[in-house]
KEKE-3310 file (N, C-alpha, C; in steps of 0.2 Angstrom, whole numbers, plus 5000, padded with zeros to 4 digits):
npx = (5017:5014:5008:5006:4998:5001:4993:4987:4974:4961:4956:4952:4965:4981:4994:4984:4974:4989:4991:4981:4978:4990:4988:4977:4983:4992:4985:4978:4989:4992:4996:4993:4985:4982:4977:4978:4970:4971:4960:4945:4932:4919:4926:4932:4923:4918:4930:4933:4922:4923:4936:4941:4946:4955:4953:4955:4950:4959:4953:4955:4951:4954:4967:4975:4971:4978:4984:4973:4973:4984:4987:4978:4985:4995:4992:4986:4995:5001:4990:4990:5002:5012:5021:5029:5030:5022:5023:5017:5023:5026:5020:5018:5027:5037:5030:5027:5041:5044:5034:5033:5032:5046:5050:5040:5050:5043:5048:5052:5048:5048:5040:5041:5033:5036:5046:5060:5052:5047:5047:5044:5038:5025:5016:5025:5025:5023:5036:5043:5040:5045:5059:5061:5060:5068:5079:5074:5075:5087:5082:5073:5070:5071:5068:5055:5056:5044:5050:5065:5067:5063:5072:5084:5083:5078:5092:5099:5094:5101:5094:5099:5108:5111:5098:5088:5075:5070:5052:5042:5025:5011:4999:4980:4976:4965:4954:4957:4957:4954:4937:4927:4914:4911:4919:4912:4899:4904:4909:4896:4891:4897:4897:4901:4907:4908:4914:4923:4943:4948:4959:4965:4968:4971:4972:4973:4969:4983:4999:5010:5005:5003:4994:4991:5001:4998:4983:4988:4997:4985:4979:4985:4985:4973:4970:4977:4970:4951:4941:4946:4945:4945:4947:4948:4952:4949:4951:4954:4960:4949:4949:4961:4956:4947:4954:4962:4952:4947:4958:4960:4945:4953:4962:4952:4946:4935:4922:4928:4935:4931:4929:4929:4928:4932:4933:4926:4923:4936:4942:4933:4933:4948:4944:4937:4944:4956:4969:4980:4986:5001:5004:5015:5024:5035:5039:5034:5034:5032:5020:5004:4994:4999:5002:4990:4980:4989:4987:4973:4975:4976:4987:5000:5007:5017:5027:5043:5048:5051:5048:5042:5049:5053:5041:5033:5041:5045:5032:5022:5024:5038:5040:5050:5046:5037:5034:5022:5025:5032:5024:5011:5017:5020:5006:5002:5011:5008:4995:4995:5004:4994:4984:4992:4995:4987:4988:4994:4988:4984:4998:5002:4992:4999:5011:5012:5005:5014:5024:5020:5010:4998:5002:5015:5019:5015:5020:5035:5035:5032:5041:5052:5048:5046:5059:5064:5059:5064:5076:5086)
npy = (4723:4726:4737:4750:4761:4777:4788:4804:4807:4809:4821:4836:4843:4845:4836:4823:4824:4819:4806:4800:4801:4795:4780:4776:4778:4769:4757:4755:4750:4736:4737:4730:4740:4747:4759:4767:4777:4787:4795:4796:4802:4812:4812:4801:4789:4798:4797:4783:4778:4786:4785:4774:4766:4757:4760:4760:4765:4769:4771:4784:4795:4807:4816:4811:4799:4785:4771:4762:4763:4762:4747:4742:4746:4739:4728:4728:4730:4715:4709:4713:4712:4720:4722:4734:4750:4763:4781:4795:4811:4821:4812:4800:4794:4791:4783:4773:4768:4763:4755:4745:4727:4718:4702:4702:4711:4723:4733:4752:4768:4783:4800:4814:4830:4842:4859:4866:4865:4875:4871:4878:4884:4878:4867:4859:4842:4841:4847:4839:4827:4829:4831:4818:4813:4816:4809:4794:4792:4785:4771:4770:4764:4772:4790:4802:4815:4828:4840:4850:4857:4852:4840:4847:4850:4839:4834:4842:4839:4828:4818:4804:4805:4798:4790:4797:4802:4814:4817:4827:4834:4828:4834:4837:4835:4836:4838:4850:4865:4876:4882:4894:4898:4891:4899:4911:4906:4903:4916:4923:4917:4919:4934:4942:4953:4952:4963:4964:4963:4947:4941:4926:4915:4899:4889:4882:4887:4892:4896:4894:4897:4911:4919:4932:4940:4942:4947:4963:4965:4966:4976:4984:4985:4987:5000:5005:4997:5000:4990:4977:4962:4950:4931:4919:4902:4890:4881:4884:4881:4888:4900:4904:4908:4919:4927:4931:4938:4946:4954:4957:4967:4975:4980:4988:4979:4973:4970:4968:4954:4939:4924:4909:4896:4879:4871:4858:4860:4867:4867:4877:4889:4891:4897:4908:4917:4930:4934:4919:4915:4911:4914:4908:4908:4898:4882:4875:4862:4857:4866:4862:4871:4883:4873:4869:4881:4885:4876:4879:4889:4902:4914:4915:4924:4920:4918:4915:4900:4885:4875:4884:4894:4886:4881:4891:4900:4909:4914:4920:4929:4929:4931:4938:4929:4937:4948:4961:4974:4968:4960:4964:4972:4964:4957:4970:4970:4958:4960:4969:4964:4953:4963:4965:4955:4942:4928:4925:4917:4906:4899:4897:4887:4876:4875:4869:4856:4850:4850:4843:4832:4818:4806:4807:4807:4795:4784:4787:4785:4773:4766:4769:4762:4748:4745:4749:4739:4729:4729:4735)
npz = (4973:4991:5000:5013:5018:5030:5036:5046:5042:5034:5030:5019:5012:5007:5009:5009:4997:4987:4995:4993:4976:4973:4979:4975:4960:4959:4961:4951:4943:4947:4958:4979:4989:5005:5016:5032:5044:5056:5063:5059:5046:5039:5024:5024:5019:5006:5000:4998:4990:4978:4974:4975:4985:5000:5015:5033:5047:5063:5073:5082:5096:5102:5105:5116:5114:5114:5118:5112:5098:5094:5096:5088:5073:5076:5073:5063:5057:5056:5051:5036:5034:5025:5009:5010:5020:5020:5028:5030:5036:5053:5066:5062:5055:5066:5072:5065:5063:5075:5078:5068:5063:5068:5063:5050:5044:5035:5022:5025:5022:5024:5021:5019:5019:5019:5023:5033:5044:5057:5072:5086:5087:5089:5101:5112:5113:5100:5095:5100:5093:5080:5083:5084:5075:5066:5074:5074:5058:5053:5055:5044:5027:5015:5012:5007:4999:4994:4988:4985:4994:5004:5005:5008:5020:5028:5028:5034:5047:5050:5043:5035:5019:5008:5009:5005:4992:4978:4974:4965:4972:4962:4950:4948:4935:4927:4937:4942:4933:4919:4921:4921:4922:4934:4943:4940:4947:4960:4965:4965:4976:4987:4987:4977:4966:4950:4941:4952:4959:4964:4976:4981:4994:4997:5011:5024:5043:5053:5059:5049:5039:5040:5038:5043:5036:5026:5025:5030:5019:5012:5016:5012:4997:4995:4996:4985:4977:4973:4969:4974:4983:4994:4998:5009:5011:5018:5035:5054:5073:5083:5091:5084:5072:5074:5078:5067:5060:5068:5066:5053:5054:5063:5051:5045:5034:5036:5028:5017:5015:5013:5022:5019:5024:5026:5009:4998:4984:4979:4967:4960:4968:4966:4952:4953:4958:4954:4957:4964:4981:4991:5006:5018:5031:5034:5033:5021:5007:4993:4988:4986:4985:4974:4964:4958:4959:4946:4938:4936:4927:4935:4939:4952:4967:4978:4992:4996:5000:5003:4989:4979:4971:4961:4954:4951:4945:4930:4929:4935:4953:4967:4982:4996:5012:5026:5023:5021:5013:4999:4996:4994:4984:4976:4971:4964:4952:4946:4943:4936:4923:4921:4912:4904:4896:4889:4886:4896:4907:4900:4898:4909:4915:4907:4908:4921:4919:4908:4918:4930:4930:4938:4934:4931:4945:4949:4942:4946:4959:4957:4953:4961:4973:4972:4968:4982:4989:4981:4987:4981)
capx = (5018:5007:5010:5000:5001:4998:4990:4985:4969:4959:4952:4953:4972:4989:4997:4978:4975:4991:4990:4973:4979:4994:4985:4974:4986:4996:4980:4978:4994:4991:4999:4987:4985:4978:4977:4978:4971:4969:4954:4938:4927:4915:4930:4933:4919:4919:4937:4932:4917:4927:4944:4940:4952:4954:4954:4954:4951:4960:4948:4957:4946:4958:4976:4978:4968:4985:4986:4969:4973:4992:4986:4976:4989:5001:4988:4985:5003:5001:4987:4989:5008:5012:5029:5032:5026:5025:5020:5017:5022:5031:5019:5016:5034:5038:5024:5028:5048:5043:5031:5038:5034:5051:5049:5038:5053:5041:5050:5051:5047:5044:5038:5044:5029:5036:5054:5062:5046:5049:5042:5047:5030:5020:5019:5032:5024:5025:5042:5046:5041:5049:5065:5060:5055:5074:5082:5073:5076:5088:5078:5070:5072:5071:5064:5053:5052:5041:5054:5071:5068:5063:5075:5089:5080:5079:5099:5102:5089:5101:5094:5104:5107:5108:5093:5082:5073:5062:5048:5037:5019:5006:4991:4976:4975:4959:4949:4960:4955:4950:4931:4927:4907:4911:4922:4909:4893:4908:4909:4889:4891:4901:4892:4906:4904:4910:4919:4929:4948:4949:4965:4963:4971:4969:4975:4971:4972:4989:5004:5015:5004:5005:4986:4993:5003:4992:4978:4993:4998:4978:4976:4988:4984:4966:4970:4976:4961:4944:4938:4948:4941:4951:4945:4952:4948:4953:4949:4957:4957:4940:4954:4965:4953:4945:4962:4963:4945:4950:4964:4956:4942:4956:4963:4948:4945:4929:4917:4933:4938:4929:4929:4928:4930:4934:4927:4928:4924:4940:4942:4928:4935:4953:4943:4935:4951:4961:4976:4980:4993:5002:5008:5017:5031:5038:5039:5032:5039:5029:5014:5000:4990:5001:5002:4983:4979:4991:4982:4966:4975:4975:4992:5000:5009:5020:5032:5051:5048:5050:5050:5038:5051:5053:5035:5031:5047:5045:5024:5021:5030:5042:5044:5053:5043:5035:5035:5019:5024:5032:5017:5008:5020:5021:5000:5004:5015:5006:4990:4996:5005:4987:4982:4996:4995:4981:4992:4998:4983:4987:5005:5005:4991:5003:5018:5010:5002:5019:5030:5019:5005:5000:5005:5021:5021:5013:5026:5040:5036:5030:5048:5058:5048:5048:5067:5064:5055:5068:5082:5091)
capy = (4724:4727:4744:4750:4767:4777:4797:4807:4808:4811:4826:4840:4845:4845:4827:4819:4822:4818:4800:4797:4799:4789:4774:4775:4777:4760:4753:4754:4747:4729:4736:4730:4747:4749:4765:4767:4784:4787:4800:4794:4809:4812:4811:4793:4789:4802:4795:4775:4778:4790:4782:4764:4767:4751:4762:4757:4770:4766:4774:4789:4801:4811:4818:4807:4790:4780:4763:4757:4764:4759:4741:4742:4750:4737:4723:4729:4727:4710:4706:4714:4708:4723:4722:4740:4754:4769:4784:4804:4817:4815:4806:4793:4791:4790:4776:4766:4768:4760:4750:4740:4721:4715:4698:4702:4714:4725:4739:4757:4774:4791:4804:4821:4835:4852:4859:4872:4869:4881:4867:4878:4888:4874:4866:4853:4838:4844:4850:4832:4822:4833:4828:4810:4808:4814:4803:4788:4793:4779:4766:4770:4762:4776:4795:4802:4820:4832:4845:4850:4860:4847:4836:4848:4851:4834:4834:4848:4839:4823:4809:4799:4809:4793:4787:4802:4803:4819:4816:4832:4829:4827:4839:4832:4843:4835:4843:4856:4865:4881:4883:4902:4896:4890:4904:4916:4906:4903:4922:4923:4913:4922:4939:4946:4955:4950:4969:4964:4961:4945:4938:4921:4912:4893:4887:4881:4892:4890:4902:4894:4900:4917:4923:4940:4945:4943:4953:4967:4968:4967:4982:4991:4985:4990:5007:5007:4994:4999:4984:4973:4959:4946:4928:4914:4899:4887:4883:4882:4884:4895:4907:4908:4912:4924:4932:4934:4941:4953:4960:4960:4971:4982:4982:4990:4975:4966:4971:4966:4950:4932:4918:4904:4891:4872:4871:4852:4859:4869:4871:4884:4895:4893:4899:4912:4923:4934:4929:4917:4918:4907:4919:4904:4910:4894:4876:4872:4858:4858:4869:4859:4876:4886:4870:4866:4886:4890:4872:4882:4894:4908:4913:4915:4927:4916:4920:4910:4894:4877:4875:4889:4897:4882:4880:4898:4901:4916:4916:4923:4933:4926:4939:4935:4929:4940:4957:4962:4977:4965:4953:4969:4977:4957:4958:4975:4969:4951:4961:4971:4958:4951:4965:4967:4948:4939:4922:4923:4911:4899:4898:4896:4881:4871:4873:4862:4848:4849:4848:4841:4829:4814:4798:4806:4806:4788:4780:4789:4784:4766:4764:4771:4758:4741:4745:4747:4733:4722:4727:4738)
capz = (4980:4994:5004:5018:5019:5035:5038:5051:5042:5024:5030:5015:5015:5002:5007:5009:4990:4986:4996:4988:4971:4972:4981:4966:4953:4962:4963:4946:4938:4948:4966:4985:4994:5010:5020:5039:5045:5068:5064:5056:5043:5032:5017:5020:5012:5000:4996:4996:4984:4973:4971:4977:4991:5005:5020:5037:5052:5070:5078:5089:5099:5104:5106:5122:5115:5114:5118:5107:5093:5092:5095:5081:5070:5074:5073:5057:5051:5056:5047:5031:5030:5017:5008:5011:5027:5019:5031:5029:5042:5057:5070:5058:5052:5069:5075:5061:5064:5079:5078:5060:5067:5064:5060:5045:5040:5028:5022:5027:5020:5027:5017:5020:5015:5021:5024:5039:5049:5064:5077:5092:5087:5091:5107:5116:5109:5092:5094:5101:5088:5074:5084:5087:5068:5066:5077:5070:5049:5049:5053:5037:5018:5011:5016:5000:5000:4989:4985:4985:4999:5010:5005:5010:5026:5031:5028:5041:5054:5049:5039:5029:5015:5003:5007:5002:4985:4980:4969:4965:4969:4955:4950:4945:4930:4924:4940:4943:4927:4919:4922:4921:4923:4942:4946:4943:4953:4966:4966:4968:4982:4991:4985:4977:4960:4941:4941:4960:4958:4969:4977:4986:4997:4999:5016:5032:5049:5053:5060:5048:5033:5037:5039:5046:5032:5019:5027:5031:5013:5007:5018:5008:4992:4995:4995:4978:4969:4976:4968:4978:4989:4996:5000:5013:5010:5025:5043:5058:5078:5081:5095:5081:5067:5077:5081:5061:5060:5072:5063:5048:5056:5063:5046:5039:5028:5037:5021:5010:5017:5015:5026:5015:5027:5022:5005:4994:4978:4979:4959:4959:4971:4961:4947:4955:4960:4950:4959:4969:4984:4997:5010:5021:5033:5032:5032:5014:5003:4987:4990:4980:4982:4969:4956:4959:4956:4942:4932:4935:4925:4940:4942:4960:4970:4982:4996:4994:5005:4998:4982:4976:4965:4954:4952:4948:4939:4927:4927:4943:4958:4972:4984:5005:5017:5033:5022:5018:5009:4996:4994:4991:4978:4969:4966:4960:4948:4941:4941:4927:4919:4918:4908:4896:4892:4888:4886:4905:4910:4898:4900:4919:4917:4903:4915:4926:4915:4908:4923:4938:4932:4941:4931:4931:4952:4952:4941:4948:4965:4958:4948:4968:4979:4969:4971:4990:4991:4979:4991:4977)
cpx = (5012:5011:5005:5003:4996:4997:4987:4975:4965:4954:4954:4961:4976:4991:4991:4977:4981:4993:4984:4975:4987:4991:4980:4976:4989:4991:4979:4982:4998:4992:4991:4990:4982:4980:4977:4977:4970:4960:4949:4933:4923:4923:4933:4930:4919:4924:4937:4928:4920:4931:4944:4944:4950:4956:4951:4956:4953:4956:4950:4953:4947:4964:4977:4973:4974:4983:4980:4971:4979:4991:4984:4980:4993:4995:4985:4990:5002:4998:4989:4996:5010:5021:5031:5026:5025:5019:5023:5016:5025:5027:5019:5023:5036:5034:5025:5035:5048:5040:5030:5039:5042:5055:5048:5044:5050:5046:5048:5054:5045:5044:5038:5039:5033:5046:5053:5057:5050:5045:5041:5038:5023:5021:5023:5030:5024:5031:5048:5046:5044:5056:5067:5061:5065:5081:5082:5073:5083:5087:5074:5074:5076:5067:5062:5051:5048:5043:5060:5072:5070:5068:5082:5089:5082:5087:5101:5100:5093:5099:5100:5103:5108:5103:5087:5080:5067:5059:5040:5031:5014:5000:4986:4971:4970:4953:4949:4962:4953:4941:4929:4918:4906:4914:4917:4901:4898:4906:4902:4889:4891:4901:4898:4904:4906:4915:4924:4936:4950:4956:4964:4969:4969:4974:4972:4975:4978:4995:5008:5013:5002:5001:4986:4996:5002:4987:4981:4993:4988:4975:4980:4987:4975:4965:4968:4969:4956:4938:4941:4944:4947:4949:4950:4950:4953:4949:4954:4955:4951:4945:4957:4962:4949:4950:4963:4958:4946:4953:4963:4950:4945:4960:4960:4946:4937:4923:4921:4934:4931:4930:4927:4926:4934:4929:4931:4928:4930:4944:4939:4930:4942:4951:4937:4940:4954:4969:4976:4988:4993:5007:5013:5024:5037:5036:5035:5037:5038:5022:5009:4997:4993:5002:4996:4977:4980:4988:4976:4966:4976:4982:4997:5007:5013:5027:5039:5049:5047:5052:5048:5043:5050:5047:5031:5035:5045:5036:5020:5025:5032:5044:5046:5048:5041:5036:5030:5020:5028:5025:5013:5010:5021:5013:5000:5006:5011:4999:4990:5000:4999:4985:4983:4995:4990:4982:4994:4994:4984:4994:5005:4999:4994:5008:5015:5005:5010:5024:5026:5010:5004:5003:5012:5025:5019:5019:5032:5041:5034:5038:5054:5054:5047:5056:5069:5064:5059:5075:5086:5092)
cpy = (4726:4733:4747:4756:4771:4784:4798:4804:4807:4816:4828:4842:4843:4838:4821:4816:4819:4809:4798:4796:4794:4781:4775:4775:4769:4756:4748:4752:4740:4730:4732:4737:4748:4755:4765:4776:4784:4792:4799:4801:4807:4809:4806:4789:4791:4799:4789:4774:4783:4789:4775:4765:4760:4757:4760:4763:4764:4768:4778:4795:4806:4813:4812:4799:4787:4774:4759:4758:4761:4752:4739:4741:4741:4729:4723:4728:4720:4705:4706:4712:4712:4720:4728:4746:4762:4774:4790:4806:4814:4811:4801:4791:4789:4783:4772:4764:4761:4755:4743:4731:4718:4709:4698:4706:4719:4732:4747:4762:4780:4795:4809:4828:4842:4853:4866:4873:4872:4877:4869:4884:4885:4871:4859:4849:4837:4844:4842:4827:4824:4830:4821:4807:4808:4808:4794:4787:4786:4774:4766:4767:4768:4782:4799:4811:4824:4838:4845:4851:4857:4841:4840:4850:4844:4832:4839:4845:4832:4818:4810:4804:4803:4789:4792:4802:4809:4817:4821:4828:4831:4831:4837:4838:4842:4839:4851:4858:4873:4880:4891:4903:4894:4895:4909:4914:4906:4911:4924:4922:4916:4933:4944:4946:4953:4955:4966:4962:4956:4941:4934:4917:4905:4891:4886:4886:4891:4895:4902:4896:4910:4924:4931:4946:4945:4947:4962:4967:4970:4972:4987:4990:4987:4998:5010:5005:4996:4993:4977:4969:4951:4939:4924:4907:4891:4885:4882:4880:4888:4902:4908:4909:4918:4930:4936:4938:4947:4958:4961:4967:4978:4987:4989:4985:4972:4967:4969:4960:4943:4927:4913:4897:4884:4870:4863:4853:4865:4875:4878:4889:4896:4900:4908:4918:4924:4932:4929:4919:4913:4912:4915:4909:4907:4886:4871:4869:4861:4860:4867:4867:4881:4880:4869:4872:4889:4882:4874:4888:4903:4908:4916:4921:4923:4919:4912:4906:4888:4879:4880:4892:4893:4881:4886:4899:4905:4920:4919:4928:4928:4931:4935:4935:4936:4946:4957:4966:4973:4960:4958:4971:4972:4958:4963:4972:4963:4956:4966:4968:4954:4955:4968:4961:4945:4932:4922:4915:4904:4896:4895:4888:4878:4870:4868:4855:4849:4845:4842:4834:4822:4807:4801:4805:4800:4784:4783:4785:4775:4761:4764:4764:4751:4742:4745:4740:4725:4722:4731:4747)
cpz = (4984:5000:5009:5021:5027:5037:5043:5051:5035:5024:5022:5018:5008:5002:5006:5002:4988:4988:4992:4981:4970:4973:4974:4961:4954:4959:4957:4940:4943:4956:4973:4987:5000:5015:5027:5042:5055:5067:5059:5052:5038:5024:5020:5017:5006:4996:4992:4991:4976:4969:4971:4981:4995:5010:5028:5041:5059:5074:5085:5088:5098:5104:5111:5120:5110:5111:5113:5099:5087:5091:5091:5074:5069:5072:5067:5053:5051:5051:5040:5028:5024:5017:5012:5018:5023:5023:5032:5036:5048:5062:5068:5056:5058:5074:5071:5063:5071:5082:5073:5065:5062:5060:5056:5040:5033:5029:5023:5025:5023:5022:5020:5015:5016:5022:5031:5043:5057:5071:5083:5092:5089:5098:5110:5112:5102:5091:5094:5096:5082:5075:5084:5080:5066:5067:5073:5062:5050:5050:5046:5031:5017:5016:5008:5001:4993:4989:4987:4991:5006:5011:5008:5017:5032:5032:5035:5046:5053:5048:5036:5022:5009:5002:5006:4995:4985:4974:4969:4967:4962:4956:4945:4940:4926:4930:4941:4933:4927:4920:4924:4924:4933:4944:4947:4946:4959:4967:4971:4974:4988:4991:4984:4968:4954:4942:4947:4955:4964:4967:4983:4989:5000:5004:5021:5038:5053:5055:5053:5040:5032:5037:5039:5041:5025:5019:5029:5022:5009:5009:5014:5001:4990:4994:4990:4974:4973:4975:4970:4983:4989:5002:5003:5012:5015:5031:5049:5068:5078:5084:5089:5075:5071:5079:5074:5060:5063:5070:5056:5050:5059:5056:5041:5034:5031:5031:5014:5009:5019:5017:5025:5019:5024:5014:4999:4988:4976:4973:4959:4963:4968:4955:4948:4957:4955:4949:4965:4973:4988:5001:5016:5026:5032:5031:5027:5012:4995:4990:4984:4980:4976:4962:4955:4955:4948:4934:4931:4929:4928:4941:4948:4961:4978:4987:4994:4999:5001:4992:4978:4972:4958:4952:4949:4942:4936:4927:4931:4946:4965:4976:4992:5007:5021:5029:5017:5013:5000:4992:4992:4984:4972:4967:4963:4950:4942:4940:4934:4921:4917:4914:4902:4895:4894:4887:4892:4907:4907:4899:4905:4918:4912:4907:4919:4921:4912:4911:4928:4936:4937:4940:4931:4938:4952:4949:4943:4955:4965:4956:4956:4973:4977:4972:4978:4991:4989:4985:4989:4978)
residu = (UNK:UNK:UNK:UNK:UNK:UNK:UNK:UNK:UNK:UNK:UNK:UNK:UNK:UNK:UNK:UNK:UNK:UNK:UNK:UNK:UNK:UNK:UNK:UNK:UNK:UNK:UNK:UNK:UNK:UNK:UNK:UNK:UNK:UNK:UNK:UNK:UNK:UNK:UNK:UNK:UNK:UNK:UNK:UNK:UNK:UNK:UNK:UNK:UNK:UNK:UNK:UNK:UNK:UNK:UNK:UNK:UNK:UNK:UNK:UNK:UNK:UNK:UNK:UNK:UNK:UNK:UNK:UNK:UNK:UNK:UNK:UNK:UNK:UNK:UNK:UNK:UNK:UNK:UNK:UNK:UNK:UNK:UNK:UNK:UNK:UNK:UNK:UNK:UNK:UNK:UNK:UNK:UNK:UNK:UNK:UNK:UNK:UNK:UNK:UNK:UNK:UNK:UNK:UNK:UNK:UNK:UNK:UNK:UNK:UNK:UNK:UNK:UNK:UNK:UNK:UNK:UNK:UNK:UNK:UNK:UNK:UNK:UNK:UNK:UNK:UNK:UNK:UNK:UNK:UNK:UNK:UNK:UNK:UNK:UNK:UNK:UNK:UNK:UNK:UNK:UNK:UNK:UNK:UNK:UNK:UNK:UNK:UNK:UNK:UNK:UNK:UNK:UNK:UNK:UNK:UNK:UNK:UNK:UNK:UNK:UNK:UNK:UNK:UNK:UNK:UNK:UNK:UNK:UNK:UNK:UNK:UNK:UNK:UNK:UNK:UNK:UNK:UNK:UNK:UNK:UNK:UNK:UNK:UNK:UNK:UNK:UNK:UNK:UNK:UNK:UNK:UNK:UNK:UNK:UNK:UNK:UNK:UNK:UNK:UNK:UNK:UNK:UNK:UNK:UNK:UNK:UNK:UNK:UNK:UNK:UNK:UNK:UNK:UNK:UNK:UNK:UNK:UNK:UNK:UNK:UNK:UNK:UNK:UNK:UNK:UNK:UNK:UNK:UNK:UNK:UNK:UNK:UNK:UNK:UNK:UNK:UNK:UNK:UNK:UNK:UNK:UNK:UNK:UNK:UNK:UNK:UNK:UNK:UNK:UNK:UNK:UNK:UNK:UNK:UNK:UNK:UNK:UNK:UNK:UNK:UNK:UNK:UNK:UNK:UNK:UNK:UNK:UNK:UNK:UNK:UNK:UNK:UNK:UNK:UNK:UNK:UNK:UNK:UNK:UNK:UNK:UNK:UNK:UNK:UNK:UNK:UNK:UNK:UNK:UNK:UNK:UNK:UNK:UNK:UNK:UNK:UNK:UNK:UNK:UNK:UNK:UNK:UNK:UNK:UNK:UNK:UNK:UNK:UNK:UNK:UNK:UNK:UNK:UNK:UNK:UNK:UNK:UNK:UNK:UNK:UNK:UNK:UNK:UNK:UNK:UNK:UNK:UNK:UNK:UNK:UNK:UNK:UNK:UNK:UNK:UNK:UNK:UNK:UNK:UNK:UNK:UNK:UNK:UNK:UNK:UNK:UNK:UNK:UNK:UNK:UNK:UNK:UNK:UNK:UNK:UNK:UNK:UNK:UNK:UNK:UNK:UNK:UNK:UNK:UNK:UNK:UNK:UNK:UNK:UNK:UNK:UNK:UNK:UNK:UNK:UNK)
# end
């Protein structure tokens, strides 16, 4: 089949990896695959020399550069005549819904990464399309989400609840890996010492991940370890990282707290923390950063959102959202679980080669969209 898949972007991110290794698993069990991203980066190349990827940027500027883009976009279905649309996130789900020439009749997938996102936190246009993306779910085949969570989410925002399918994503448990040699240059790096007890946090700057009450609980877990240090590894707005920076230095953390930025070799810093965490408020589906960490062998400390309990499951902690002093009292707990058990680390990266690799996310997803595409 021929598929033409369609993302915001292929910056660094959760669904990006997760599009790149599927169009390269496809790729490689006979399928055509072409990419469609609006924002052109360094990591399109990166991707096309890497994975072999067919990616083809629209060429948008900006938020407001429209009409060239779309013309592209749909001039693009034209050409390539895929059997199937499949498109991540909601503006994308929502431009394809709409833009689907209907003559050629290719089929149509949305793909669902997150669940309970809180849209009213960002502003109107966001909120709108979140509603829009709703509205238009039954124009869709099918809607493909990446957890229960999101699957039962998209049911409340009314899709069609028989045309939803979840299919975990896949961890690419040959990068994502112990390596204890990168962990400790990564450290150097970042001038933090062999003895520290680091606890990291992979995520982009973001309200809906939390920034706030991660740094809250790491001011009260600081207390107790003196050998605590506590990296971010992300980017976001500059006002709203500087907003975090702030409260971290009101914290008292600014000599405790790293500022990782955007970083692509990602592993190493995995392998670099003690434990990892995703503090989210809300709107997670399948949080790659807790199966990406806990294959590194680094096991995590997660707030309830999405699917994170199932992924964690007994080798970790699951504590509520928005309460630091929880997210404090769960690295409490795993950190001495690290030190009675010396099998933690392996455990937790077997679970995930086990459960979540990626041949199991490519053939799942290659076995549900032939059946789209037959009709059945």
């Amino acid at each position: 089949m021929k598929i033409l898949f369609f993302i915001r972007s292929l910056e660094t991110g959760g669904s990006q990896r997760q599009l790149a290794m599927l169009s390269e698993g496809l790729a490689r069990r006979g399928h055509d695959a072409v990419t469609a991203v609006f924002y052109t980066d360094r990591e399109i190349e990166r991707t096309q020399s890497q994975l072999a990827m067919r990616v083809v940027a629209l060429g948008k500027t900006s938020r407001w550069d429209v009409i060239g883009p779309l013309t592209r976009l749909r001039r693009l279905m034209l050409a390539e005549r895929p059997d199937l649309i499949y498109a991540f996130q909601p503006t994308q789900t929502v431009l394809a819904a709409l833009l689907r020439p209907r003559r050629l009749a290719p089929r149509l997938v949305f793909g669902i990464r997150g669940a309970a996102v809180e849209a009213d936190r960002y502003d109107a246009l966001i909120n709108f399309t979140h509603r829009l993306e709703s509205w238009l779910a039954r124009r869709a085949d099918l809607t493909i989400a990446n957890a229960d969570a999101g699957r039962a989410d998209a049911i409340s925002r009314g899709f069609p609840s028989d045309r939803i399918a979840v299919i975990p994503n896949g961890i690419d448990t040959a990068s994502m890996r112990p390596d204890a040699d990168s962990g400790r240059q990564q450290r150097r790096a970042w001038g933090i010492t062999d003895d520290a007890f680091v606890i990291g946090c992979v995520a982009r700057l973001d309200p809906m991940k939390d920034h706030a009450n991660f740094l809250t609980a790491a001011a009260r877990f600081a207390v107790h370890v003196p050998t605590a240090r506590f990296v971010c590894v992300g980017d976001g707005p500059p006002t709203y990282r500087a907003e975090l920076v702030a409260l971290a230095q009101s914290l008292g953390l600014a000599d405790r707290v790293v500022w990782a930025g955007e970083m692509t070799r990602v592993a190493a810093a995995y392998n670099a923390f003690d434990i990892a965490t995703l503090p989210s408020a809300f709107g997670e589906g399948f949080p790659n950063v807790i199966g990406e960490s806990m294959a590194c062998g680094i096991p995590t400390v997660a707030t309830d959102v999405g699917d994170a309990r199932a992924i964690v499951g007994e080798l970790g902690e699951v504590v509520l959202p928005k309460r630091a002093d929880l997210l404090c009292d769960g690295w409490v707990r795993l950190r001495q679980r690290l030190a009675q058990d010396a099998s933690l680390r392996d455990a937790v990266r077997k679970a995930i080669v086990t459960n979540y690799g990626v041949e199991t996310m490519v053939v799942r997803t290659e076995d549900i969209l032939l059946r789209v595409v037959a009709g059945s």
